[in-house]
Kinemage of the C-alpha trace (Angstrom):
@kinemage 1
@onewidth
@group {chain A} dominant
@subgroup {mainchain}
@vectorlist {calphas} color= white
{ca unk a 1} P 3.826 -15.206 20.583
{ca unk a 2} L 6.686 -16.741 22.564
{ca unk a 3} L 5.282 -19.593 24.562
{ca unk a 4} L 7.737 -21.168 27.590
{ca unk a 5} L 7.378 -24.418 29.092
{ca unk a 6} L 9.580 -26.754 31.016
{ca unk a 7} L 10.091 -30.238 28.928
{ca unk a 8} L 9.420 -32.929 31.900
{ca unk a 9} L 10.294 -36.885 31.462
{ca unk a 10} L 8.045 -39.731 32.278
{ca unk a 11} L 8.213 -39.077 36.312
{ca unk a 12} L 8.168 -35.126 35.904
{ca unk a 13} L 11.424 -34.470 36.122
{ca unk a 14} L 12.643 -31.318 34.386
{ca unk a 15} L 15.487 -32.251 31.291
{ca unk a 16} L 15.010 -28.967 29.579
{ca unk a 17} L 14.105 -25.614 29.015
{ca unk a 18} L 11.717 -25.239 25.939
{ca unk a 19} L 10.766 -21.469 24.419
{ca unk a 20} L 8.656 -21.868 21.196
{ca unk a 21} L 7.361 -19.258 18.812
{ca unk a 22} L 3.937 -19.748 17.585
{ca unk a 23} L 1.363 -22.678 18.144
{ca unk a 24} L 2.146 -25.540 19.860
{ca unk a 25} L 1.462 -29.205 19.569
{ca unk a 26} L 3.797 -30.476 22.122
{ca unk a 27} L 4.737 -34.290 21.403
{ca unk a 28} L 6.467 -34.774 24.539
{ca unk a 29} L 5.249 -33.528 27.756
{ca unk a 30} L 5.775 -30.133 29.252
{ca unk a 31} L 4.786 -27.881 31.950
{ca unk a 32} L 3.787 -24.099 30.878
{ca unk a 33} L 6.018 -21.564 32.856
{ca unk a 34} L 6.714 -17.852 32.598
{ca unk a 35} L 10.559 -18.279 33.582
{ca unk a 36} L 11.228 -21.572 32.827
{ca unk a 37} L 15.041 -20.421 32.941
{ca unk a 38} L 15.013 -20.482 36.315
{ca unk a 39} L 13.868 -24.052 36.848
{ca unk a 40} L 16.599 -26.104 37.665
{ca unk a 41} L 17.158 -29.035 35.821
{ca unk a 42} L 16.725 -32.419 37.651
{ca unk a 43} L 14.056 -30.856 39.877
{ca unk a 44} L 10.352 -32.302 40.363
{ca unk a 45} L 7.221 -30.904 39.347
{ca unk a 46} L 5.127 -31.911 42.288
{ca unk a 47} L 1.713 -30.406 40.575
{ca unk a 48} L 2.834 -26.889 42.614
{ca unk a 49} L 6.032 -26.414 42.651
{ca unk a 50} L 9.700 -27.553 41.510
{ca unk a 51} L 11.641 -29.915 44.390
{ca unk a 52} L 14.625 -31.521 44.588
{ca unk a 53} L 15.041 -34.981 43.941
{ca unk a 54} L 17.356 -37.002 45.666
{ca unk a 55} L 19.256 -37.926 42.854
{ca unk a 56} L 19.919 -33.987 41.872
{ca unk a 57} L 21.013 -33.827 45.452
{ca unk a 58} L 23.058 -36.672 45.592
{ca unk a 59} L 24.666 -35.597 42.329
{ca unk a 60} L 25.610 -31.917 43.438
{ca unk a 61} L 27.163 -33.375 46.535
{ca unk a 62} L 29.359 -36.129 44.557
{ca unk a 63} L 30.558 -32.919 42.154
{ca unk a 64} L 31.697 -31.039 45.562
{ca unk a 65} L 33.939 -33.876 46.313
{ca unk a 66} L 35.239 -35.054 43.358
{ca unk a 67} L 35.820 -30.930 42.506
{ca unk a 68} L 36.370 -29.762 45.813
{ca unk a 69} L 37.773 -32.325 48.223
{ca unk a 70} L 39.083 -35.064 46.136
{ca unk a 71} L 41.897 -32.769 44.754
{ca unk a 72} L 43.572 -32.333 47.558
{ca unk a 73} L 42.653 -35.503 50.002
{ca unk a 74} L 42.709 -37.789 46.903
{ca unk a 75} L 46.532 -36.210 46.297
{ca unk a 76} L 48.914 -37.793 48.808
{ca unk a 77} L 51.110 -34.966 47.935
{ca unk a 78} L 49.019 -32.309 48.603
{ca unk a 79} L 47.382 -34.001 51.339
{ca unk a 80} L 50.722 -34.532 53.614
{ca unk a 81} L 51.697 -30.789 52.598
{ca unk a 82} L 49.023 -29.745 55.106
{ca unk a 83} L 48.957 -29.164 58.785
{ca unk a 84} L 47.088 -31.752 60.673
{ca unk a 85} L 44.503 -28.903 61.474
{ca unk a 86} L 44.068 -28.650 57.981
{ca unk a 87} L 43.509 -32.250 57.386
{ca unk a 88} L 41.187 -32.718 60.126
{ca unk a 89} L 38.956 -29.151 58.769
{ca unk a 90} L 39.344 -31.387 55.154
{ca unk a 91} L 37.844 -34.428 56.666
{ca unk a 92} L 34.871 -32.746 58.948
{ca unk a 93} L 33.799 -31.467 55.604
{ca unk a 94} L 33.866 -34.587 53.436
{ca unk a 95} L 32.395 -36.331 56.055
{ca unk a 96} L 29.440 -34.027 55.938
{ca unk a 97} L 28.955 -33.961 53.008
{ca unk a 98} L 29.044 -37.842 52.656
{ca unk a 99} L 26.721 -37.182 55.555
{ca unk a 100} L 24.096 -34.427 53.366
{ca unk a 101} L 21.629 -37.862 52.702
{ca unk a 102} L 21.419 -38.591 56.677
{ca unk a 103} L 19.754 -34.602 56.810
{ca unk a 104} L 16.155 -34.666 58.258
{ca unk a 105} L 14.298 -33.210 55.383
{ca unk a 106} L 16.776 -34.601 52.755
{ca unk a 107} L 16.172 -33.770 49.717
{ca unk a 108} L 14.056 -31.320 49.957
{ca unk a 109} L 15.503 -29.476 52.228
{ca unk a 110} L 19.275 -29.792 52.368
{ca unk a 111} L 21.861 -27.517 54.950
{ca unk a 112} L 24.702 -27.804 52.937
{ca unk a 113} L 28.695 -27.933 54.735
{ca unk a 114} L 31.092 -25.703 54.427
{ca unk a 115} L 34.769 -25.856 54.351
């Protein structure tokens, strides 16, 4: 019998996906689920359900900017190539999403920007 479980750290934090065949004798600690593939790593077991954490937050907005904005502000080239409409629509959005921590129900809840 397949058995799926979520492998949890010290704080119950989710660091990866474990599907075992046969009895288990788990020597580090995990959290029985029937789709464990669909747990997102970094989240929270909060004894109910899987949240965010701030850090997982935190660390999906810093990829956005580094893959998303930082190109093209971060390029002087690119970055005097556009329009001064463009650069202000490239700025609201950076700045929002520097601003994604200031959100009400950050993390747990998080509206994120668009460009």
């Amino acid at each position: 019998m397949l058995r799926k479980y979520v492998q949890v750290d010290e704080n119950n934090i989710a660091v990866c996906v474990c599907l075992v065949e046969g009895e288990v004798d788990a020597p580090v600690p995990v959290i029985p689920h029937d789709n464990p593939e669909t747990v997102e790593i970094g989240t929270k077991w909060d004894g109910s359900n899987w949240v965010q954490t701030e850090e997982l937050v935190r660390s999906k907005r810093d990829k956005l900017l580094v893959e998303q904005v930082d190109v093209v502000a971060g390029n002087a080239l690119r970055w005097a190539s556009l329009s001064s409409d463009e650069q202000a629509s490239w700025s609201a959005y950076r700045t929002a999403l520097l601003n994604v921590p200031q959100q009400d129900d950050f993390p747990l809840n998080v509206s994120w920007p668009t460009r």
